[in-house]
C-alpha positions as protocol buffer text, in pm:
chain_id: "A"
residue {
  index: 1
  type: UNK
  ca { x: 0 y: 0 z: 0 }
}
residue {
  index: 2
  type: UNK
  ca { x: 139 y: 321 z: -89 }
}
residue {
  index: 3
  type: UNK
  ca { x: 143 y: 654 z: 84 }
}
residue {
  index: 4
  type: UNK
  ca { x: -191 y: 773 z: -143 }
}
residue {
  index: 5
  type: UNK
  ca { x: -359 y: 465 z: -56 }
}
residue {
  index: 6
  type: UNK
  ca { x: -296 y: 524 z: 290 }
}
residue {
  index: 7
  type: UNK
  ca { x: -410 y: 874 z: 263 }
}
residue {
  index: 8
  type: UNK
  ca { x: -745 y: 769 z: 52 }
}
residue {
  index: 9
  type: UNK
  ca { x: -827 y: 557 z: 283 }
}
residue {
  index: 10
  type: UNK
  ca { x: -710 y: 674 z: 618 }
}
residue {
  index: 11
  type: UNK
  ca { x: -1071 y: 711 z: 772 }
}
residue {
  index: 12
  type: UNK
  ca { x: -1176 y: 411 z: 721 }
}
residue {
  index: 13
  type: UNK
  ca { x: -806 y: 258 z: 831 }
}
residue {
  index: 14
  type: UNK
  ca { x: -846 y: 393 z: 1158 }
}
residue {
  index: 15
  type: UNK
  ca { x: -1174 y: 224 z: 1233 }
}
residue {
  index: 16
  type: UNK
  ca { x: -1135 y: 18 z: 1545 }
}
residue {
  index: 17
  type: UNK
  ca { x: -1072 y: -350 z: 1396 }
}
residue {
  index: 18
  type: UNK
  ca { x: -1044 y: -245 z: 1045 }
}
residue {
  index: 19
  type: UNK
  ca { x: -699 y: -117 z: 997 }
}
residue {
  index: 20
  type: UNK
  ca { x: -412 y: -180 z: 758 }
}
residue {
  index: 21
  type: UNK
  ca { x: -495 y: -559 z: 714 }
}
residue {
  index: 22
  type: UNK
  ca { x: -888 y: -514 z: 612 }
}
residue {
  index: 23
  type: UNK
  ca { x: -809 y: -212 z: 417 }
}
residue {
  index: 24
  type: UNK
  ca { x: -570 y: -459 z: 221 }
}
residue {
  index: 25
  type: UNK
  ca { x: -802 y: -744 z: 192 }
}
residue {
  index: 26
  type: UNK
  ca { x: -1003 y: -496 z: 18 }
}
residue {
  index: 27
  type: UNK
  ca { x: -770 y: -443 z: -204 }
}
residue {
  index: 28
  type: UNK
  ca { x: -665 y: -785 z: -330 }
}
residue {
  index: 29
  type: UNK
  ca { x: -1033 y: -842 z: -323 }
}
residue {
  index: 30
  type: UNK
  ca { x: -1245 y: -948 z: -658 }
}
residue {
  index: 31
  type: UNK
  ca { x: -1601 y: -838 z: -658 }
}
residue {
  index: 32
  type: UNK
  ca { x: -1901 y: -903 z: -918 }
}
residue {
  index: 33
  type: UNK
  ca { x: -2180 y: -644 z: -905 }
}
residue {
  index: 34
  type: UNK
  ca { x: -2466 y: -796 z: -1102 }
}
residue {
  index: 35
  type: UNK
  ca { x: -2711 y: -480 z: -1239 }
}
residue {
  index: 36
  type: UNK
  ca { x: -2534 y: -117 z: -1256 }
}
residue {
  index: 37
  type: UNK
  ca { x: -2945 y: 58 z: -1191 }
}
residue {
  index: 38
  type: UNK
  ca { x: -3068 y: 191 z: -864 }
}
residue {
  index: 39
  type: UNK
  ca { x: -2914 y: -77 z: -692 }
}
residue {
  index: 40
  type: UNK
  ca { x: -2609 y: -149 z: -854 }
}
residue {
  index: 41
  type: UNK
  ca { x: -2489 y: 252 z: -886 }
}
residue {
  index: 42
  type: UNK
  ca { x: -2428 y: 348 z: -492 }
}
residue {
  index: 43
  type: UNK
  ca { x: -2365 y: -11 z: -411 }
}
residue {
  index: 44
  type: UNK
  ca { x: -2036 y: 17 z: -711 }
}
residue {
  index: 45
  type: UNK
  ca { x: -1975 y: 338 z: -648 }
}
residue {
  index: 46
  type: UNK
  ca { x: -1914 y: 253 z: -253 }
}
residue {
  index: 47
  type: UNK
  ca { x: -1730 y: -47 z: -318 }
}
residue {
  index: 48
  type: UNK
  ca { x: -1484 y: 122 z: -563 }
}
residue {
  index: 49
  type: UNK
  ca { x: -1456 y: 484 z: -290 }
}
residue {
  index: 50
  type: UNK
  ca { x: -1349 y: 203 z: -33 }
}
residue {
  index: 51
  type: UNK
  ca { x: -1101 y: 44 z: -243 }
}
residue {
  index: 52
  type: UNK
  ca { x: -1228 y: -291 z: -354 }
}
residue {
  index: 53
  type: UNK
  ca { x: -918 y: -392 z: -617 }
}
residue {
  index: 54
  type: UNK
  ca { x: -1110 y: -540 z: -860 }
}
residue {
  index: 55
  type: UNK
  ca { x: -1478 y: -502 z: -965 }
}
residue {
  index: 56
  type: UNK
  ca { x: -1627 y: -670 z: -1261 }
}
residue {
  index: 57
  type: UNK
  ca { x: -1952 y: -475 z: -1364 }
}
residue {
  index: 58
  type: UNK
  ca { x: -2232 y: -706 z: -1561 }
}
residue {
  index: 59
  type: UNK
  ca { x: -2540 y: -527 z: -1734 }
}
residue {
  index: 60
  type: UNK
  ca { x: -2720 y: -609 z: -2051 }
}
residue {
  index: 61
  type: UNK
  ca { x: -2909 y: -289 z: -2057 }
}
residue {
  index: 62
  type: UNK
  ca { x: -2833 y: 75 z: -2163 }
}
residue {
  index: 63
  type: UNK
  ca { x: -2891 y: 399 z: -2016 }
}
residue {
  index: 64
  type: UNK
  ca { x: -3280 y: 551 z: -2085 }
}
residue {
  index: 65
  type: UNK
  ca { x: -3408 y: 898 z: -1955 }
}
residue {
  index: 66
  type: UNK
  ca { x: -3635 y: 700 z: -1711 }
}
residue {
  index: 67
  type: UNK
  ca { x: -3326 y: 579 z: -1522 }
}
residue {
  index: 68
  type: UNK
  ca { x: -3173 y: 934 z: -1433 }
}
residue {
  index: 69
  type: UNK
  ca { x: -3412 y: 970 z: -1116 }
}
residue {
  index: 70
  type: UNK
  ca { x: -3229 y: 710 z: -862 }
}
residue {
  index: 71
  type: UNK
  ca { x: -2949 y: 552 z: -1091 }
}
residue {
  index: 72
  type: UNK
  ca { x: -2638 y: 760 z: -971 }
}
residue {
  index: 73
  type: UNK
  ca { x: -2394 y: 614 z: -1207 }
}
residue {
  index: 74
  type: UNK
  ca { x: -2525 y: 799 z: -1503 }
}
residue {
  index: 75
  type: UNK
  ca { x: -2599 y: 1097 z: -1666 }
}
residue {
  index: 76
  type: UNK
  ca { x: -2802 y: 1267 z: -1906 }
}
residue {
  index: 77
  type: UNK
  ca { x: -2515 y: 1287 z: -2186 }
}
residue {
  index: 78
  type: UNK
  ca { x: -2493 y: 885 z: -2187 }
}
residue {
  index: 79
  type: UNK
  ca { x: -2846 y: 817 z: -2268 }
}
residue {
  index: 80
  type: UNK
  ca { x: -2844 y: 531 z: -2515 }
}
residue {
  index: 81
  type: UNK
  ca { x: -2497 y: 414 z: -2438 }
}
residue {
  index: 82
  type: UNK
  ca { x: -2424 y: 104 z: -2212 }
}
residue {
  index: 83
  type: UNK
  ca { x: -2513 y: 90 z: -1870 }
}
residue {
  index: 84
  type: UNK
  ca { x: -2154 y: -82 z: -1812 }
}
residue {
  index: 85
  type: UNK
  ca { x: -1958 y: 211 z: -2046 }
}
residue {
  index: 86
  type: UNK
  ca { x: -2167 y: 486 z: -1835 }
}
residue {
  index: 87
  type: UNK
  ca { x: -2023 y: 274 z: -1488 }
}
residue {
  index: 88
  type: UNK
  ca { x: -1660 y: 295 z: -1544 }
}
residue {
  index: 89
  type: UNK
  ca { x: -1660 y: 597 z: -1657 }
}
residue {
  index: 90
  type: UNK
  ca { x: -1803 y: 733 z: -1331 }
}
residue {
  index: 91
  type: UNK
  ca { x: -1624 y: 484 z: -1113 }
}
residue {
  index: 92
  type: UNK
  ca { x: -1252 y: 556 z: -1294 }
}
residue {
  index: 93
  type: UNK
  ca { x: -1342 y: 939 z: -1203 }
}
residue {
  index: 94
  type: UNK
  ca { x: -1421 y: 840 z: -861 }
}
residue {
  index: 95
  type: UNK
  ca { x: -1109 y: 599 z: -729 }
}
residue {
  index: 96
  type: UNK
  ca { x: -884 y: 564 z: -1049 }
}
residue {
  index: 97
  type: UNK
  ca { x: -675 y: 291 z: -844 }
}
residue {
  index: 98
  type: UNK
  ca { x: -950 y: 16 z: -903 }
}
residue {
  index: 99
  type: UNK
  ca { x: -936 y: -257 z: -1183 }
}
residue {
  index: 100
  type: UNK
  ca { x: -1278 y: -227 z: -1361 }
}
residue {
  index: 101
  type: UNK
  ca { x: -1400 y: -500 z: -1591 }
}
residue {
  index: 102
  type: UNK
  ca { x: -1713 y: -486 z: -1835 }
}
residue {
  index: 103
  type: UNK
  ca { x: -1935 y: -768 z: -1862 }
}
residue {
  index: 104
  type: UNK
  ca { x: -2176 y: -738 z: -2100 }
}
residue {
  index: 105
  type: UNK
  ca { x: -2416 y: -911 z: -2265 }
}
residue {
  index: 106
  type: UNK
  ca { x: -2670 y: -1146 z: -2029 }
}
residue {
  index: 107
  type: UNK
  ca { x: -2549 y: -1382 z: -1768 }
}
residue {
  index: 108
  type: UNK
  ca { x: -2623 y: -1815 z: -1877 }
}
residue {
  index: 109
  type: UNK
  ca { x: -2582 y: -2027 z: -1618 }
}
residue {
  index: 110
  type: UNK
  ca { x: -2220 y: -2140 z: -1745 }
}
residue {
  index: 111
  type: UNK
  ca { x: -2106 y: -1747 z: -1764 }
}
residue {
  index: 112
  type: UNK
  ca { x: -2229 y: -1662 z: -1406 }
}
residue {
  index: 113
  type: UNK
  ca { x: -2068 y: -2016 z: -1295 }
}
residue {
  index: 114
  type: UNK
  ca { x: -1720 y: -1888 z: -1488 }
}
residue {
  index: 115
  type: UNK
  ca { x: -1693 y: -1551 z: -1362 }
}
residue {
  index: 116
  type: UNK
  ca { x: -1824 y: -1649 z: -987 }
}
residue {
  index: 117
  type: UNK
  ca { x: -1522 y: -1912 z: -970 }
}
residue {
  index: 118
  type: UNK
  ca { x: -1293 y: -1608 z: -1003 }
}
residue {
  index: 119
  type: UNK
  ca { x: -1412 y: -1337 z: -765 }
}
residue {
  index: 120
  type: UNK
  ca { x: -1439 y: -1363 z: -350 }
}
residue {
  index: 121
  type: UNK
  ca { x: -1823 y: -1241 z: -334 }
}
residue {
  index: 122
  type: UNK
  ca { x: -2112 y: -1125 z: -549 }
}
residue {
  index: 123
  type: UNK
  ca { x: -2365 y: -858 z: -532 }
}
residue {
  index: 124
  type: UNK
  ca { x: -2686 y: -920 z: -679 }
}
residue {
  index: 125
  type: UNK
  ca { x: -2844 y: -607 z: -769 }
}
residue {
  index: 126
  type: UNK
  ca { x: -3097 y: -737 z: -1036 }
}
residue {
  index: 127
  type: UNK
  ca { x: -3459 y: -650 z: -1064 }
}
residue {
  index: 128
  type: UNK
  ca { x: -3597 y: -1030 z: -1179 }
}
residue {
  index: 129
  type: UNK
  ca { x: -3610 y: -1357 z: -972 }
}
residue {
  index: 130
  type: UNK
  ca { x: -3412 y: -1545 z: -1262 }
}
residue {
  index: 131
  type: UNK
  ca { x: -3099 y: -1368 z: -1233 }
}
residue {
  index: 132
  type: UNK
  ca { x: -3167 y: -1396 z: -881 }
}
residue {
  index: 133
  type: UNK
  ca { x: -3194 y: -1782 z: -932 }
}
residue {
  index: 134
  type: UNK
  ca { x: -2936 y: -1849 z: -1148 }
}
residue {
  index: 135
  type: UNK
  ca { x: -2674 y: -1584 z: -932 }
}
residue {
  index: 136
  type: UNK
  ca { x: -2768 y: -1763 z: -616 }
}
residue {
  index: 137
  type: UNK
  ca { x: -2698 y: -2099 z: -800 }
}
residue {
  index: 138
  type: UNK
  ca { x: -2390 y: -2004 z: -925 }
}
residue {
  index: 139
  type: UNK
  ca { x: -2265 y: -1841 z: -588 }
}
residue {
  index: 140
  type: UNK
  ca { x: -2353 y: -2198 z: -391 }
}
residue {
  index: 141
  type: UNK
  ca { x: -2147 y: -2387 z: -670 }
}
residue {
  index: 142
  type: UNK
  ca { x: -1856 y: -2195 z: -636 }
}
residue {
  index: 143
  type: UNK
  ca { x: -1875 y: -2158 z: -240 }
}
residue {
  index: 144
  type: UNK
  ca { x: -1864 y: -1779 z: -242 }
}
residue {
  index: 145
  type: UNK
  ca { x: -2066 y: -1500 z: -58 }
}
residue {
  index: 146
  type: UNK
  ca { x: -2417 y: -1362 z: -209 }
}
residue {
  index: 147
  type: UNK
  ca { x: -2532 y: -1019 z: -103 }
}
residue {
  index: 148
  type: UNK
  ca { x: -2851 y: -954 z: -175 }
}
residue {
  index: 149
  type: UNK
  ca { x: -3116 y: -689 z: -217 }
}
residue {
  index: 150
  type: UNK
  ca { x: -3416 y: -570 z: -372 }
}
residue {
  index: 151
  type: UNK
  ca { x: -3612 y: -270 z: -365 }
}
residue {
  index: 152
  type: UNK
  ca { x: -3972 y: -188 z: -517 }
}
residue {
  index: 153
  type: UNK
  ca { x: -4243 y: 138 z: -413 }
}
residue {
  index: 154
  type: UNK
  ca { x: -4112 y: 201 z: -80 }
}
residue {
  index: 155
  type: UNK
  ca { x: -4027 y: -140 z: 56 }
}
residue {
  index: 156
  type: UNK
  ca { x: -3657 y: -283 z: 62 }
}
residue {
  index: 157
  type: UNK
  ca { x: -3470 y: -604 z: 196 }
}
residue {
  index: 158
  type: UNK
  ca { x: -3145 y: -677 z: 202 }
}
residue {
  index: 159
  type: UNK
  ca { x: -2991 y: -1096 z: 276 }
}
residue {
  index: 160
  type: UNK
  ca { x: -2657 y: -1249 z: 271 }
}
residue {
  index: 161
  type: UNK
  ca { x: -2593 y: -1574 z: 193 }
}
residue {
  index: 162
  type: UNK
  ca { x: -2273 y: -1787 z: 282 }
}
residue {
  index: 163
  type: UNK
  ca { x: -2242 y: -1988 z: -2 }
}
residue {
  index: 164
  type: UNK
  ca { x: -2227 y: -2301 z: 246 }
}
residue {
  index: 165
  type: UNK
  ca { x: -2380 y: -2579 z: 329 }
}
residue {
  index: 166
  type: UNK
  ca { x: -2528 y: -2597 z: 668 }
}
residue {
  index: 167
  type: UNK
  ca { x: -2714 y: -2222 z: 587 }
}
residue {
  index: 168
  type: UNK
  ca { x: -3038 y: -2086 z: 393 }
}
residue {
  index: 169
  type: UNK
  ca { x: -2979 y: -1968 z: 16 }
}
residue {
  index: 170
  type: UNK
  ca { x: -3180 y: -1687 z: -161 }
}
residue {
  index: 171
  type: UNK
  ca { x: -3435 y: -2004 z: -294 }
}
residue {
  index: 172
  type: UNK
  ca { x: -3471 y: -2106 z: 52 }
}
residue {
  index: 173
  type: UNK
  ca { x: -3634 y: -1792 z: 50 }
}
residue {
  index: 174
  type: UNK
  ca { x: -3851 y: -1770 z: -252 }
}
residue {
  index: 175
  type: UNK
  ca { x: -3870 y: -2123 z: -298 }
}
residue {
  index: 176
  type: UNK
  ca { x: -4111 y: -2087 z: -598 }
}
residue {
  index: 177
  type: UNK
  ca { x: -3958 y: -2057 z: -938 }
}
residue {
  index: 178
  type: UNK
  ca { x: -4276 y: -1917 z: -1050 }
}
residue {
  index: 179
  type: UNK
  ca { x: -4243 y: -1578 z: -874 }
}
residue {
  index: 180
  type: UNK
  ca { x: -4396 y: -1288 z: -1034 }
}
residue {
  index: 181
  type: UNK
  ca { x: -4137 y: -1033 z: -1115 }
}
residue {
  index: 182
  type: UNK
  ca { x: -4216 y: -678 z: -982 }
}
residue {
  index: 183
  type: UNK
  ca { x: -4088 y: -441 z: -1134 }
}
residue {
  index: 184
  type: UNK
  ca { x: -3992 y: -28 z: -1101 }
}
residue {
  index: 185
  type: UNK
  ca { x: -4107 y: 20 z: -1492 }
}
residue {
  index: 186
  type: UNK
  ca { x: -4452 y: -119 z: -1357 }
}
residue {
  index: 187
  type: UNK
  ca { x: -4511 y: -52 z: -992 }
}
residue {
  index: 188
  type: UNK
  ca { x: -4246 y: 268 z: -937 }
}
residue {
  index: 189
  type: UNK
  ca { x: -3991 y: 316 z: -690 }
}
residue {
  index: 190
  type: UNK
  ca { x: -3888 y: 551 z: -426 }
}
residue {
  index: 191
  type: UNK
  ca { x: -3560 y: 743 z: -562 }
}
residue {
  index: 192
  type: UNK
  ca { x: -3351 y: 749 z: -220 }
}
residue {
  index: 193
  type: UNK
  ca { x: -3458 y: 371 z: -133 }
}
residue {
  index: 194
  type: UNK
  ca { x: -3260 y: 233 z: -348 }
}
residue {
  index: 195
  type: UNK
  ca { x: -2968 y: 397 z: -222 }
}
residue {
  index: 196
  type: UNK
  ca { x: -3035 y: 286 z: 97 }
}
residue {
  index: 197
  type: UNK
  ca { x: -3071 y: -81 z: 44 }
}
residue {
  index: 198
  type: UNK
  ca { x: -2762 y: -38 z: -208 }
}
residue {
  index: 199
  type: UNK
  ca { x: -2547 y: 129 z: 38 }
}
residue {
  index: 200
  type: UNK
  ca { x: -2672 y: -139 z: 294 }
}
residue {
  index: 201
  type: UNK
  ca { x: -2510 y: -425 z: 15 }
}
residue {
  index: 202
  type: UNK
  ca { x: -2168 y: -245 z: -33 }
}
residue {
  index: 203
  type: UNK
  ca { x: -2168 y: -240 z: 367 }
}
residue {
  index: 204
  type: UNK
  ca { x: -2222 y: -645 z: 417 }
}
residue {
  index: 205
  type: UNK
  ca { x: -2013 y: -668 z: 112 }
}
residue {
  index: 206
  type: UNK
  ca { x: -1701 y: -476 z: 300 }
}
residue {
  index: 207
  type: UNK
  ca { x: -1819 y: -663 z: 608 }
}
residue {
  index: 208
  type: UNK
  ca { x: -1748 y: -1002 z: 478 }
}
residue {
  index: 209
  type: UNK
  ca { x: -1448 y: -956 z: 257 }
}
residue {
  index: 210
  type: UNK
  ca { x: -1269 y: -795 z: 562 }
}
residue {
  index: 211
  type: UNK
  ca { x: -1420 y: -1005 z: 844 }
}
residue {
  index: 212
  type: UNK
  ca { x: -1534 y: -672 z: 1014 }
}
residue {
  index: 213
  type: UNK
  ca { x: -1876 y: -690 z: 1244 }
}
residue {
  index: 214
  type: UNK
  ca { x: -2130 y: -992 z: 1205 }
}
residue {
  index: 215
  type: UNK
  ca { x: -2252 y: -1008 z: 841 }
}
residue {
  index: 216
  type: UNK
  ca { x: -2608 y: -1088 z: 784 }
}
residue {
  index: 217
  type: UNK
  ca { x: -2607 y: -1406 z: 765 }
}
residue {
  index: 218
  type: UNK
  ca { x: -2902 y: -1574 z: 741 }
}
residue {
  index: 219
  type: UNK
  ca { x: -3077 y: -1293 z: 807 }
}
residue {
  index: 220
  type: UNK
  ca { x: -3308 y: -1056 z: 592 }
}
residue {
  index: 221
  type: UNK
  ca { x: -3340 y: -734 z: 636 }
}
residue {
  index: 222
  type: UNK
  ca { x: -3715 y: -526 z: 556 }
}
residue {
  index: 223
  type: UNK
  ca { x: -3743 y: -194 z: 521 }
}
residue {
  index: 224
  type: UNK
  ca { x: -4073 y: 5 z: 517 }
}
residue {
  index: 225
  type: UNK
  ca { x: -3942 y: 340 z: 375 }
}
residue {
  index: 226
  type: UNK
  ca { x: -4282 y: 501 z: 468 }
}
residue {
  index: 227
  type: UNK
  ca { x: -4306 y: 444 z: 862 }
}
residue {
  index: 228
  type: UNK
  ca { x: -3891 y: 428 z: 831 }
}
residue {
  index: 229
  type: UNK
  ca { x: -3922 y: 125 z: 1024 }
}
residue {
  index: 230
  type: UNK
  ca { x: -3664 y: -208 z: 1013 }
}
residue {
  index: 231
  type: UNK
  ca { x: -3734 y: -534 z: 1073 }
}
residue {
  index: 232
  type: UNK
  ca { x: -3495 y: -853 z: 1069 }
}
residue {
  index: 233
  type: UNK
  ca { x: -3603 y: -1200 z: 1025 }
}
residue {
  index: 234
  type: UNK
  ca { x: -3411 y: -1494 z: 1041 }
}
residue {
  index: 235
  type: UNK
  ca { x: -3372 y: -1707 z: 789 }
}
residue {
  index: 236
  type: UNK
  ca { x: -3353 y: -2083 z: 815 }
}
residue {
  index: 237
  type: UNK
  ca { x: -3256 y: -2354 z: 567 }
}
residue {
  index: 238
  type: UNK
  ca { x: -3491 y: -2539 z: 324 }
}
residue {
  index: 239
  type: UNK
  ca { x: -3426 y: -2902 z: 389 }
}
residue {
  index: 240
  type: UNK
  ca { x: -3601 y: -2895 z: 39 }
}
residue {
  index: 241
  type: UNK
  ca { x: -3435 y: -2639 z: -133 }
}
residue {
  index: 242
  type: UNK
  ca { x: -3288 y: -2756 z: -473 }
}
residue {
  index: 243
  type: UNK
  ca { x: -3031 y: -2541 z: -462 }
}
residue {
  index: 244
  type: UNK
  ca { x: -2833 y: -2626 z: -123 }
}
residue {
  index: 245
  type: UNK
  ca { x: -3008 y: -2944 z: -12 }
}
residue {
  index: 246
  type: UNK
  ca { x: -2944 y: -3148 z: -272 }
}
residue {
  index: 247
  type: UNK
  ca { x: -2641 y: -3340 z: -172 }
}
């Protein structure tokens, strides 16, 4: 780490158990953010301020007027170009010290399973249950950490998953593959939400890559935007699940 790094990062390197050696497993860390929207923009934009090394951004989608209201990571001038070009562009402005890698195109089954065998944790910041699905399947093959969250009207949650056997997995809870998808386009969404429950993602995500605090674990966090009020549920394991009980 050199003396600019130090400097950058100095006020999170004096946190009381963070220090030198988290700030450093930051940097060596490799991190897939999975939708660059409302979730994906402060949740990237964190990660890459607080000096995760390596960030690979996936979208399929490009930027459209109707984002500009909660997606941070774009701008007016970018309408029509990719979602992922818009990203890096923002993110190399904001910490020019982090390797940023497009992934474009949509995510198979066999691409999510390649590119989770190569980073330490993903964050799934998708609005539809089957990148949900196949991101949470992919995370459980490869044995790595899932941080997920949602947001919709005024309502939010935010899970983490191990990865592990022996705890719940993002089907244990929405066991149904026949979800209906809700989405901003059709029901709306709350502008500062999402930057709540992204923020709340690039938090767990710093949590668990440094070992700092209890993650949340088998735990999901609501949020009722409206009243302002939390609540946390735990979260046990399907002994059903396809995903992590088979086996």
């Amino acid at each position: 780490m050199n003396d600019d790094q130090l400097l950058r990062y100095s006020r999170q390197i004096m946190l009381p158990d963070f220090g030198i050696d988290a700030q450093q497993r930051l940097l060596d860390a490799r991190v897939l953010v999975v939708g660059l929207g409302g979730l994906g923009s402060p949740a990237a934009m964190y990660l890459a301020a607080a000096g995760v090394g390596h960030l690979l951004l996936a979208d399929f989608d490009a930027v459209d007027l109707s984002n500009l209201q909660r997606q941070l990571l774009h701008t007016t001038d970018r309408i029509g170009r990719t979602k992922v070009d818009s990203a890096i562009r923002s993110l190399s402005a904001l910490n020019p010290d982090v390797r940023l890698q497009p992934v474009k195109g949509s995510l198979d089954a066999g691409r999510l399973s390649a590119l989770a065998d190569g980073v330490d944790l993903i964050l799934d910041c998708s609005d539809n249950f089957a990148t949900r699905f196949a991101v949470n399947a992919a995370c459980f093959q490869a044995g790595i950490p899932l941080v997920s969250g949602a947001a919709i009207r005024t309502e939010g949650q935010v899970a983490v998953f191990s990865g592990r056997r022996g705890g719940p997995c993002y089907q244990c809870l929405y066991p149904l593959d026949g979800q209906v998808d809700e989405t901003c386009t059709q029901n709306g969404v709350l502008a500062p939400l999402v930057g709540i429950i992204g923020s709340i993602q690039a938090t767990e995500a710093i949590k668990v890559l440094t070992g700092l605090g209890e993650p949340l674990y088998g735990r999901l966090l609501l949020l009722d935007a409206l009243r302002m009020e939390w609540r946390s549920l735990r979260l046990p394991s399907d002994p059903a699940c396809p995903v992590c009980a088979q086996g």
